[in-house]
N, C-alpha and C positions, 0 to 999 in steps of 0.2 A: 504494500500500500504506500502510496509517496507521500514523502512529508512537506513538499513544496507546493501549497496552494498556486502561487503564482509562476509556478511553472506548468504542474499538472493540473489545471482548475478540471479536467470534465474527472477527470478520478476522485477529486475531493471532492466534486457532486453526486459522483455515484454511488460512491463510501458514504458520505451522508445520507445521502436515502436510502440506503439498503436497510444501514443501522438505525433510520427514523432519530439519527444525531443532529438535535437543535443548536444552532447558529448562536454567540461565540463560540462553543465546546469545540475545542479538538475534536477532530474526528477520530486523532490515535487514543486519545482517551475514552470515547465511548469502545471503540475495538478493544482497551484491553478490559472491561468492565464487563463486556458483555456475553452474559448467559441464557440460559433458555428462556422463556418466559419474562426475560425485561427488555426484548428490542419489539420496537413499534414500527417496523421499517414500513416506507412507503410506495415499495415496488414491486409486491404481493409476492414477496419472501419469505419466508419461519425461519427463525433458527431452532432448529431442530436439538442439536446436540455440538458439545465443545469436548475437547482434549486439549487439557492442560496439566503441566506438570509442573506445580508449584515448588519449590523447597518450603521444606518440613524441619521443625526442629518441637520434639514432643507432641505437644494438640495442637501446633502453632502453625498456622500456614502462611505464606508470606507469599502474594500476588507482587511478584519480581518483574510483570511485563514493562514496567516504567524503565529499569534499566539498558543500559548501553545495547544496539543489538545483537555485539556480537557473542553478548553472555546469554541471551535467550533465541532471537531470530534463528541463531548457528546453532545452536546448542540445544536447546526444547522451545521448539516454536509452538504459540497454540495454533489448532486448528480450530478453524468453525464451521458445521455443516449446515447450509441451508435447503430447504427442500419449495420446490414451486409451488403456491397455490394459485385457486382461481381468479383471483384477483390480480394477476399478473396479467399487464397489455404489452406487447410489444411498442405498441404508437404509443402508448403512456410514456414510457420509459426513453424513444427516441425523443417524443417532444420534451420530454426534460431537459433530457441532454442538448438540445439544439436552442435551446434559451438561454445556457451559458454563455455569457459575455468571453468570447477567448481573443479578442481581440489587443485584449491588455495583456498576453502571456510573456514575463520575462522570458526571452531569447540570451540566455547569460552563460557562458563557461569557463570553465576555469581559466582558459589558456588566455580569454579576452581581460584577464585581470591584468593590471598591472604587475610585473614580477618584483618583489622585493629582496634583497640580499637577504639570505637566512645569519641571525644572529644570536649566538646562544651565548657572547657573554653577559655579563651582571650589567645594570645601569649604575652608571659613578656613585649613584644614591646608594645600591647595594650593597655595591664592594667596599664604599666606606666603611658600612655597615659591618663587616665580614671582616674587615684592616681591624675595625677597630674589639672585635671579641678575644684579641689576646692570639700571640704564637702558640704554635705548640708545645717548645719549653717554657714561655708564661704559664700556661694554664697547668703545666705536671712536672713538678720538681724531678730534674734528672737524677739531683744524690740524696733523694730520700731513702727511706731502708723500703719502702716497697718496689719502686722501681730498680734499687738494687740488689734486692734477693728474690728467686725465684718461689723459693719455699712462703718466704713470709709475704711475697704477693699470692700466692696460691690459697695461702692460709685467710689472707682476708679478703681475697674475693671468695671463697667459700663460706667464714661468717657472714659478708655485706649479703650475699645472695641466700642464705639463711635467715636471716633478720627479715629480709622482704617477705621470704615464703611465710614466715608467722606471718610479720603484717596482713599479708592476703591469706592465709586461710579460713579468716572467719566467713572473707567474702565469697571465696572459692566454695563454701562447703554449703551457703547460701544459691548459688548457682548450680551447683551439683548436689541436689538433693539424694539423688537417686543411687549413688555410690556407698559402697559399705565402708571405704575407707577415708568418706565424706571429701575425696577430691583433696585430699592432704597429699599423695606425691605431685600434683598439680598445682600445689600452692606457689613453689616458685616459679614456676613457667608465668603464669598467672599474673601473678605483684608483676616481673618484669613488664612482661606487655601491657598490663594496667600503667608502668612507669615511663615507660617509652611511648604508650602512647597519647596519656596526659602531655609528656613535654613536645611530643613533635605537632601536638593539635593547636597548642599555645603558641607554641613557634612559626604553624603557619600564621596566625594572626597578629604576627610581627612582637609576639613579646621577648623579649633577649633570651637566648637560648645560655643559662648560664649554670650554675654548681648550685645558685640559691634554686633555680626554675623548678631543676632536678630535685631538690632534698623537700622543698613546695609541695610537689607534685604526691612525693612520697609521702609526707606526712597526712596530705588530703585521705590518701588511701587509706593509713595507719588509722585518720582518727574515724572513720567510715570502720572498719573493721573492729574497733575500737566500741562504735555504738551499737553494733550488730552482735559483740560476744557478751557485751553487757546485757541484750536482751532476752541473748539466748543461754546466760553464762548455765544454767542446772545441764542443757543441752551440753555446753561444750566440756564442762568438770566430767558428766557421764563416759563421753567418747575419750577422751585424755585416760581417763579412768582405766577404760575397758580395751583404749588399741594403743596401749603404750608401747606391747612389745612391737606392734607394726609401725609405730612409728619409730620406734629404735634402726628396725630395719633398713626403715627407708632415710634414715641419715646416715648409718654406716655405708648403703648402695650411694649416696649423697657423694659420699668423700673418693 
């Protein structure tokens, strides 16, 4: 179905009346809406039956036809079956189509565009921006004892990323109800990507990507998980209780 009115206008006329889709609505919006029994089309059309294959996560269905098409069109396109009724005219449907104005059809391609030099450096404004967040031995002391020993860098990125998985297990085990080990070896995967993706969301909206953003971001989390074991603390004293030896496990497989 084309998405340029002003290029394809008799398609976006016919799309619209099949679908009985009122004028301003997108007509890709009523296509991705539409099920049996709620198109009113006006070209003595049914729709009969659809196949769609949404993504599922639980009871949860998630009508994904709004995204990009090459994640649904290529990938699970819907169908829709329509079946003819008697109310279908042939001269109905030509004089439709023959009332469209195409006389205003953009004639437009790409090649008619002007061509621009492709530019993928920064604007002076960025790269000030970027000058100014510190070198990379600004920001990480070369003769500290973590960048100079392997063990005790090893040792406290194993703590740091320990400390997060607590932080995010309250919220992990919130999210994964349905695990017997309530989503505790997931807890660190989890905190990280909850932390990474708190500061890269911030950053795109231009706030300085910096050591405070990062530790921000983290405490956001901590104190979220922080209100979540407070409400659920009998819940979480039980499980500590009762899977200590597993969680023993899953920090010895940790190290």
């Amino acid at each position: 179905m084309p998405r340029v009115a002003q290029r394809y206008p008799l398609s976006e006329a016919y799309y619209r009346a099949l679908l009985g889709c009122p004028a301003p609505r997108p007509v890709t919006d009523c296509m991705y809406r539409a099920q049996p029994g709620m198109v009113q089309g006006e070209l003595g059309y049914e729709l009969v039956a659809v196949f769609q294959n949404d993504p599922q996560l639980g009871p949860l269905r998630f009508n994904d036809q709004y995204a990009e098409e090459a994640f649904t069109v290529y990938d699970h396109p819907k169908v829709l079956i329509f079946a003819r009724t008697p109310a279908f005219s042939a001269e109905a449907l030509r004089a439709r189509l023959e009332a469209v104005d195409v006389s205003r059809v953009v004639h437009l391609l790409p090649s008619d565009e002007p061509v621009e030099t492709p530019n993928l450096m920064l604007t002076p404004e960025r790269l000030a921006e970027q000058r100014a967040g510190g070198t990379w031995s600004e920001l990480f002391d070369r003769d500290s004892l973590v960048n100079r020993s392997d063990l005790v860098a090893a040792a406290a990125w194993w703590l740091l990323v320990g400390l997060i998985g607590w932080a995010a297990f309250p919220i992990t085990r919130l999210l994964l109800p349905g695990l017997r080990d309530g989503g505790y070896p997931l807890a660190r995967i989890v905190g990280l990507l909850l932390v990474a993706w708190g500061a890269w969301v911030l950053s795109s909206l231009r706030v300085p990507f910096t050591r405070a953003l990062v530790l921000a971001v983290l405490l956001a989390m901590a104190l979220i998980s922080v209100a979540i074991a407070w409400v659920r603390r009998g819940e979480l004293r039980t499980f500590l209780r009762e899977r200590r030896r597993e969680i023993a496990w899953v920090e010895l497989l940790a190290l």
